[in-house]
C-alpha positions as CSV (number, residue, x, y, z in Angstrom):
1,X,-30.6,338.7,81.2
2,X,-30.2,338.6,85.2
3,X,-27.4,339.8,86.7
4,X,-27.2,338.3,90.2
5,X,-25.8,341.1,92.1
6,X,-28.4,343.5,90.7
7,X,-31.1,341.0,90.8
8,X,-31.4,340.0,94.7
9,X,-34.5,337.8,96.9
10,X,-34.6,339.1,99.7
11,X,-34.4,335.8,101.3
12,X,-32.5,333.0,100.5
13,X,-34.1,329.5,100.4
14,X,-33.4,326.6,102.7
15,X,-31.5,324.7,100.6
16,X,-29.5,327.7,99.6
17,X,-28.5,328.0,103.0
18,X,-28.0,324.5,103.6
19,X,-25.8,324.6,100.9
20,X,-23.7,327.2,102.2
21,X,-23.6,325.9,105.6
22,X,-22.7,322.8,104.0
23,X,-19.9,323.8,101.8
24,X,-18.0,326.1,105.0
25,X,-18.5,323.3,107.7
26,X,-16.5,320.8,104.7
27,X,-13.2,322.8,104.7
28,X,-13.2,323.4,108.6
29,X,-14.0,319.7,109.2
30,X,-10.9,318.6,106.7
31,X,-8.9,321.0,108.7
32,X,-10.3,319.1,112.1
33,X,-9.9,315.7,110.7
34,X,-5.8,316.9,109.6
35,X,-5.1,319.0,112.8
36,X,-6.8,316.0,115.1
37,X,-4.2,313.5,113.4
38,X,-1.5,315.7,113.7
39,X,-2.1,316.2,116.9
40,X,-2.6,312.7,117.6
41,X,0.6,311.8,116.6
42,X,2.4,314.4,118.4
43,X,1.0,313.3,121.6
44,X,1.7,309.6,120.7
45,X,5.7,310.9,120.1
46,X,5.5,312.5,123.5
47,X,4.0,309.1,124.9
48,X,6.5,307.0,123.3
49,X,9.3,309.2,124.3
50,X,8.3,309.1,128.4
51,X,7.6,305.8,128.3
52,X,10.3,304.6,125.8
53,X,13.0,306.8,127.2
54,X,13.4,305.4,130.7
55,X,13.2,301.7,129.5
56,X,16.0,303.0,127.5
57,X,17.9,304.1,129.7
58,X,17.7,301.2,131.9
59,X,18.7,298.9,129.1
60,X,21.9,301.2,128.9
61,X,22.7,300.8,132.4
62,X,22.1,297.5,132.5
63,X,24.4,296.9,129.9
64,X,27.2,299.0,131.6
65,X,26.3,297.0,134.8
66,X,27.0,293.6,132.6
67,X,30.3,295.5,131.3
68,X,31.6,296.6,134.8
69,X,30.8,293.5,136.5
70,X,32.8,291.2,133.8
71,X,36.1,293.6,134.9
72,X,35.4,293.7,138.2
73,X,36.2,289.5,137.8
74,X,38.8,289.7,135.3
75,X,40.4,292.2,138.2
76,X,39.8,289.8,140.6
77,X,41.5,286.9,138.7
78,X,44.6,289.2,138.6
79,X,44.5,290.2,141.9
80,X,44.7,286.9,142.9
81,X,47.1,285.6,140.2
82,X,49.4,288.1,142.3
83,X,49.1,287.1,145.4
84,X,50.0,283.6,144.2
85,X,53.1,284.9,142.9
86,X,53.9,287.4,145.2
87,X,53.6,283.4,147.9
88,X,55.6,281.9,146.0
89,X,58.3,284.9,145.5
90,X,59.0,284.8,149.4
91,X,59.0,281.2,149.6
92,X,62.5,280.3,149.3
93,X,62.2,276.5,148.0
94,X,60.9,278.4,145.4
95,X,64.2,280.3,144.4
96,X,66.2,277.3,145.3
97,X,63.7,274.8,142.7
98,X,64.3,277.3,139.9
99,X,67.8,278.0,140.7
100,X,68.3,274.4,140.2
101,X,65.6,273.6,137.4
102,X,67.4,276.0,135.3
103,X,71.5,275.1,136.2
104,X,70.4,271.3,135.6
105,X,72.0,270.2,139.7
106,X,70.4,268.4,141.4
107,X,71.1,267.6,145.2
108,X,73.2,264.8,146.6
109,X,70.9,261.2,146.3
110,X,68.1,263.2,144.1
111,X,66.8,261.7,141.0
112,X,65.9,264.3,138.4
113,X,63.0,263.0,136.1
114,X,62.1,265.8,133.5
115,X,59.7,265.3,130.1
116,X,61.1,265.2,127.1
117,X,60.2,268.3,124.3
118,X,58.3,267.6,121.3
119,X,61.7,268.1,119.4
120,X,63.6,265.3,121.9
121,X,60.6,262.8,121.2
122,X,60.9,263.2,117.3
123,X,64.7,262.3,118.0
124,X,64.0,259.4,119.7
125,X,61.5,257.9,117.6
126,X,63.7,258.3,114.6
127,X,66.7,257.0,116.8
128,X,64.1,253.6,117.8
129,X,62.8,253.3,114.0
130,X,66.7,253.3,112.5
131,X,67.3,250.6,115.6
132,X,64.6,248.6,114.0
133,X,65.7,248.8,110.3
134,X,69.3,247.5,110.4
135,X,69.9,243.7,110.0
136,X,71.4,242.1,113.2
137,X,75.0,240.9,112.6
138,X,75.5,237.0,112.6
């Protein structure tokens, strides 16, 4: 019976050593391969982010650029909406045009020519059509 801790060479063989070498190098070069991917990946994740996070940004401020212009004109339109009114506020044919638009006078030798509603030009159709349907008297 050998016991292998009693029973010793005194030198081991070369493929005893190869062996050994062998089987350390394999767990440190599974922990190179793993540590080289991670970090491979981490420095891809810091690539992405300084390269990634400026055209970010830019798309953002474009976007708010968009936004801001598209008030800026709708303000505009206002603005000038009231200037037109403010005009016609201190013109005075203004005042006197709606005064009489909306008290139905008109002035002295002034022919008032208005269009009829939707409602008025049912009325008269029905008014023409009833016209149309009674006999004429002999």
């Amino acid at each position: 019976m050998k016991i292998p801790f009693l029973h010793r060479r005194s030198h081991p063989t070369l493929e005893e050593l190869e062996t050994q070498r062998f089987q350390r190098t394999r767990g440190i070069r599974r922990v190179m391969g793993v540590s080289g991917l991670i970090l491979l990946g981490f420095v891809s994740f810091l690539g992405s982010m300084l390269v990634l996070q400026p055209m970010l940004e830019l798309q953002e401020l474009q976007h708010d650029k968009e936004q801001k212009e598209y008030q800026l004109e709708l303000a505009r339109k206002d603005e000038q909406e009231a200037r037109n009114r403010a005009l016609w506020m201190n013109d005075p044919e203004y005042y006197e045009t709606t005064a009489r638009d909306r008290a139905d006078m008109a002035k002295p030798g002034e022919t008032i020519i208005r269009r009829p509603t939707p409602a008025d030009l049912q009325r008269m159709k029905r008014q023409k059509t009833a016209k149309q349907k009674k006999p004429a008297k002999n």
